[in-house]
Structures are given as C-alpha cells and as structure tokens.
C-alpha positions, -999 to +999 in steps of 0.1 A: +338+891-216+343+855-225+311+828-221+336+803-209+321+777-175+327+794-140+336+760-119+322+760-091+341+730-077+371+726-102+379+689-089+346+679-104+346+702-131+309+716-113+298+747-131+281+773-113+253+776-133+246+732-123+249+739-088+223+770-091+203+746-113+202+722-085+189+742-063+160+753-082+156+717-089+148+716-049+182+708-035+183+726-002+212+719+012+253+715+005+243+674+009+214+676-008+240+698-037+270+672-033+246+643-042+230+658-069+258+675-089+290+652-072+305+691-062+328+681-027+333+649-037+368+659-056+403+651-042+401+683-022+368+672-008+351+702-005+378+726+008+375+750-020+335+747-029+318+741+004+315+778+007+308+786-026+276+762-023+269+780+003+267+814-010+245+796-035+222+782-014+217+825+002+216+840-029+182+816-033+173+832-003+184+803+025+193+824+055+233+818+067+221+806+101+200+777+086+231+762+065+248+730+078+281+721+069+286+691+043+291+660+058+327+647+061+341+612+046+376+605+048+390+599+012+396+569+001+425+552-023+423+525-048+440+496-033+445+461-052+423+430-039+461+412-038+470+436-008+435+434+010+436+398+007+472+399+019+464+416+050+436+396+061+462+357+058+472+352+090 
C-alpha cells in the first residue's frame, strides 16, 4: 500500500486528510469546508467532491438530514479589461 495523497477534490488538489483536518478545526459544513480548504471551488465546482465532503462531515458524526448542499456560483472566465470596456462604449 502506497502513502501517496487521496484527493478529495482533484480540481484543487484537496487531500482528504485537509478536509477531515478542517473539520476538526470546527468547520461544520460543505461552506464552512469550501472556504476553509478552497475544495468545490475547482473548474468542476463541486460535482465530484460535494459528496465526498459530505461523507466527511457523517463520519464526524453530522447526521445526513442536517447537511446542506454547497452553495452554487456560476463560474466565471478571465475576460480582458479591452473587451469589458468595449462593451460598455456606446
């Protein structure tokens, strides 16, 4: 058996072992998680980890009931100041 990370949310590059530190930390819920460690917050935004924190958050003993869903952004793009300020010359 290798000692190699278990990613939690592989966008990030979130270990497992971060998110379950967070939580001890005090970190009660997948927001209070996604702020702390930056887990969601990849390209996918949360598709493949939300439920993973999750599991996390009942294996410290949160009931499933009690769990809210991360909050949703849409994602967002780089865009260059030359096109914003393009769009706004009328």
């Amino acid at each position: 058996m290798s000692d190699s990370p278990i990613y939690l949310c592989r966008c990030e590059r979130i270990t497992r072992d971060r998110v379950t530190a967070a939580i001890a930390e005090g970190n009660q819920t997948i927001n209070d998680i996604k702020r702390r460690t930056r887990a969601g917050m990849g390209l996918c935004q949360g598709i493949f980890c939300t439920n993973a924190m999750a599991d996390c958050l009942i294996e410290a003993g949160q009931q499933p009931d009690s769990i809210e869903p991360m909050t949703w952004r849409p994602p967002t793009r780089i865009v260059e100041v030359a096109v914003v300020a393009s769009e706004t010359e009328t």
